[in-house]
C-alpha positions as CSV (number, residue, x, y, z in Angstrom):
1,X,0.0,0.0,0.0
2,X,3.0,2.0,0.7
3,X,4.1,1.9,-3.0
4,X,0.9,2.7,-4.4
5,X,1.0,6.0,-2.4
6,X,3.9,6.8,-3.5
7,X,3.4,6.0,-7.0
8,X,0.0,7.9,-7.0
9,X,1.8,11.1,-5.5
10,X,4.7,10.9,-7.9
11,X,2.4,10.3,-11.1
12,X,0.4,13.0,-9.9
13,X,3.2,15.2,-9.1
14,X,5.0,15.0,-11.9
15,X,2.4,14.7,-14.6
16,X,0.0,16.9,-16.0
17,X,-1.0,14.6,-18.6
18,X,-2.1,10.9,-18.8
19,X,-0.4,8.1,-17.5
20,X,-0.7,4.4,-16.7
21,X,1.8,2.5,-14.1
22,X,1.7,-1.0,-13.7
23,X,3.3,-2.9,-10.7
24,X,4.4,-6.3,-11.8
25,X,4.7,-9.5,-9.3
26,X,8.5,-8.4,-8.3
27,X,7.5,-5.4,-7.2
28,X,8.7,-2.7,-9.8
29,X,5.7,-0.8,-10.9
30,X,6.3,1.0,-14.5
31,X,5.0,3.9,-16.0
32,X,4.1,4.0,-20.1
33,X,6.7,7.1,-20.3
34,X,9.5,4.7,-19.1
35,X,9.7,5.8,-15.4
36,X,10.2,2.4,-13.8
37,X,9.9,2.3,-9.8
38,X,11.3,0.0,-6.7
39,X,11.3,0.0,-3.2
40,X,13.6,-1.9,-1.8
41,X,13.8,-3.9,1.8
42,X,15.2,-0.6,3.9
43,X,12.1,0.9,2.6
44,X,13.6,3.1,0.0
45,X,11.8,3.9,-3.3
46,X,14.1,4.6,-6.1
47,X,13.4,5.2,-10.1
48,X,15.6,4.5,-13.0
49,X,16.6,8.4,-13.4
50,X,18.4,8.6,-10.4
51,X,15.9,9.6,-7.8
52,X,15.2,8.4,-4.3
53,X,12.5,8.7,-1.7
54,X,13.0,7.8,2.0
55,X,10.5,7.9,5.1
56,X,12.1,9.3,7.9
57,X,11.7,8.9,11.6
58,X,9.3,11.3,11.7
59,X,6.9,9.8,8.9
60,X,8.1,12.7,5.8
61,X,9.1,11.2,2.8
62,X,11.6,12.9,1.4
63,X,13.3,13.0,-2.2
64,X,16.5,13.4,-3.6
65,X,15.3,15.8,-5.7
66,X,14.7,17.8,-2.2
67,X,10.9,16.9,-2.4
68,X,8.8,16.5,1.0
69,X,5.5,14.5,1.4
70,X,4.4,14.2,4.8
71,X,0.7,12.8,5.7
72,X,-0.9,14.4,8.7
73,X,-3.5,12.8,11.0
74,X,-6.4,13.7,8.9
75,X,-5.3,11.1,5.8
76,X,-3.9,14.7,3.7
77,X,-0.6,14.4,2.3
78,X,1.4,17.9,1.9
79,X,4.2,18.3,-0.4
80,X,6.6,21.2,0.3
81,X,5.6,23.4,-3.1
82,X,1.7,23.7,-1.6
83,X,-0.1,20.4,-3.2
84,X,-2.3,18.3,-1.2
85,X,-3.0,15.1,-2.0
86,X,-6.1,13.0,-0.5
87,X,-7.0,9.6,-1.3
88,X,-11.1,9.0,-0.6
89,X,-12.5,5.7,0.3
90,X,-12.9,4.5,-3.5
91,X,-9.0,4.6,-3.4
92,X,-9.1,7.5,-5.8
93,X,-6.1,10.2,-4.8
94,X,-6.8,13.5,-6.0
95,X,-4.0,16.6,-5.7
96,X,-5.0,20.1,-5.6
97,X,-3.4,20.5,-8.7
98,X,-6.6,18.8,-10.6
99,X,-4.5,15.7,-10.9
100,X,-6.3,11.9,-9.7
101,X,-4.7,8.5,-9.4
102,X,-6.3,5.1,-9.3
103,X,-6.1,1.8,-8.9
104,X,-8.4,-0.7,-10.9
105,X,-9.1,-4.5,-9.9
106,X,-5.8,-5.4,-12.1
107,X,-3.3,-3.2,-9.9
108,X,-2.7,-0.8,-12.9
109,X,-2.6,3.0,-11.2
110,X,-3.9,5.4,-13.8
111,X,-3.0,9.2,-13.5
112,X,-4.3,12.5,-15.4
């Protein structure tokens, strides 16, 4: 569930425009522009350009890039350029930005 969040928030993040990522039985979830995904057993998600994400001690998920995603008590996740991000009970997360993610029945996580 952890990956799907952070999936959904990076799709949403970083996209304004469609996009489709599909996690596989290993784990790696891919995106149809190329952006593959992995989190590995120290809990650390890294994609095939270079970039890391790492919760902390005190629950913020932070980039390399120097992103910040921390989720308060309320279920809202913040990121440190304004966005919030909100996943409803349907599993749909929707960002401030106009941008949704979700899941269908065949683990494929759609974003636009």
């Amino acid at each position: 569930m952890k990956t799907l969040i952070t999936v959904a928030l990076l799709c949403a993040s970083f996209t304004a425009t469609a996009e489709t990522c599909r996690t596989d039985s290993f784990g790696t979830t891919r995106c149809d522009n190329g952006t593959t995904y992995r989190t590995d057993s120290f809990g650390t998600t890294r994609d095939n350009n270079g970039n890391t994400w790492r919760t902390d001690s005190f629950g913020t998920k932070r980039g390399s890039d120097g992103s910040t995603y921390r989720t308060d008590s309320f279920g809202t996740t913040r990121d440190n350029k304004g966005n919030t991000y909100r996943t409803d009970s349907f599993g749909t997360t929707r960002g401030s930005d106009g941008s949704t993610c979700r899941r269908d029945s065949f683990g494929t996580t759609r974003c636009n």
